[in-house]
N, C-alpha and C positions, 0 to 999 in steps of 0.2 A: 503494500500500500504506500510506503512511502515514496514510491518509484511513480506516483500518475504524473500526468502532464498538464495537471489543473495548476492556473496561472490566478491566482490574488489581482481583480482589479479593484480600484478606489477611485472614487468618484467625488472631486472635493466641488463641484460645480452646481449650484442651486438650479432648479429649475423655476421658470416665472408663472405665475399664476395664468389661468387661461385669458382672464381681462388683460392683463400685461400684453401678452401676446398676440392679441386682436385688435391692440390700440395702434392707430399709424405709427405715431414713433415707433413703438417699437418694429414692427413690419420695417420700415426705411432704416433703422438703424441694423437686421438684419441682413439687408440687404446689402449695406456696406462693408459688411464683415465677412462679404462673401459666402453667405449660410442659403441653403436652399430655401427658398418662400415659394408657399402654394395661395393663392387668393385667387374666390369663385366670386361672383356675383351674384346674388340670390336674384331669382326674378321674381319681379315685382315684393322687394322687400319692403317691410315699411309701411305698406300700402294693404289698404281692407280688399283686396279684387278676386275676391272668392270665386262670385259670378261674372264671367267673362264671357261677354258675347260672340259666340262663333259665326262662323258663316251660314253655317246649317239651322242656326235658332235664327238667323234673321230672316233668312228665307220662309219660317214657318212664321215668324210674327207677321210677313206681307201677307199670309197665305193664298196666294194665288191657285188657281184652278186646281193644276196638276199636283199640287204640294199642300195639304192640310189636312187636319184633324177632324175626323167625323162628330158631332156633338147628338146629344139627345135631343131626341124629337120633341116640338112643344107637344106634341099630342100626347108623348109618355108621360110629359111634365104634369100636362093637366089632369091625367088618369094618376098620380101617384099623390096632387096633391085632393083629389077630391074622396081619392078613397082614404087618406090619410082624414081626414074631418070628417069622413063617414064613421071613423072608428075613434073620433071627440081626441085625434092626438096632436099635438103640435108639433113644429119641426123638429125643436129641440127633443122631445118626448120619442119621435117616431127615430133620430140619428141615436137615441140612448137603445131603443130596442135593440137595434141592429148595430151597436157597438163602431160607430161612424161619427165622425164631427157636422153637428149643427149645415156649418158652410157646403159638406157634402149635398145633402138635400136640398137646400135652397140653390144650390146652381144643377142639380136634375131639374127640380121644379120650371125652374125658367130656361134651364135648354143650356146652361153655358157648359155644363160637363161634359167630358171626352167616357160614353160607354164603360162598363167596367161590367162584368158578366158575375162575379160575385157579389159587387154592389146589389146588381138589378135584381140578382137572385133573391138576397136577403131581404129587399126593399117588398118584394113581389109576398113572401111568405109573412110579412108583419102585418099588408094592406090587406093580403086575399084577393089583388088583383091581377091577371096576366099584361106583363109589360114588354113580354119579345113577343116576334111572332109576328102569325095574323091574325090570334086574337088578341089584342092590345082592349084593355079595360073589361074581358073576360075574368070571370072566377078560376082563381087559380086553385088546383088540384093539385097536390103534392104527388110524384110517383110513386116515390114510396112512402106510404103511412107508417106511423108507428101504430109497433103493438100492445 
């Protein structure tokens, strides 16, 4: 054992705190001393720009012909809020049944919602009315009943 060729180093050089190290001076003063520096640019540092408009969201905000989002028919709207007050519920009361926010319902009601097939499901079994299809404001029948 006393024969390895493990070498004792010592290390009498303080290392600087990370703030030290990210302040210009220091960075320019490494750089004079000949020491490798890496420095990135964060993008968009500094700056709150979470939501960044791309090309493809601007194109659906014009929404022209060929390019947009299907919404609810006012005819579902008017069948979801009539059968909803047929059964004495309010917005808020009918988005509690079906475990939904308030804002959900009232933009089916007036047509601004983009379709959701669980939505409309859940919407369908709380009113009792059918809202796809071609019977829209039909009695909905559940396929399978419980036993």
């Amino acid at each position: 054992m006393a024969e390895s060729d493990w070498d004792t180093v010592t290390v009498l050089r303080k290392k600087g705190s990370a703030a030290q190290s990210k302040s210009k001076q220091a960075v320019t003063a490494a750089q004079r001393r000949g020491e490798e520096v890496e420095t990135t640019k964060k993008w968009a540092a500094g700056q709150n720009k979470q939501h960044v408009v791309t090309k493809n969201t601007a194109k659906l905000d014009r929404e022209t012909e060929e390019l947009h989002h299907e919404r609810v028919p006012l005819e579902v709207g008017k069948v979801i809020q009539m059968g909803r007050q047929a059964k004495g519920l309010t917005q808020k009361d009918l988005a509690t049944k079906i475990n939904e926010k308030p804002q959900v319902i009232a933009d089916y009601e007036c047509g601004k919602a983009i379709p959701n097939n669980q939505v409309m499901g859940k919407i369908e079994r709380a009113i009792g009315l059918r809202l796809r299809g071609r019977e829209i404001g039909q009695p909905f029948e559940p396929v399978f009943k419980k036993k």
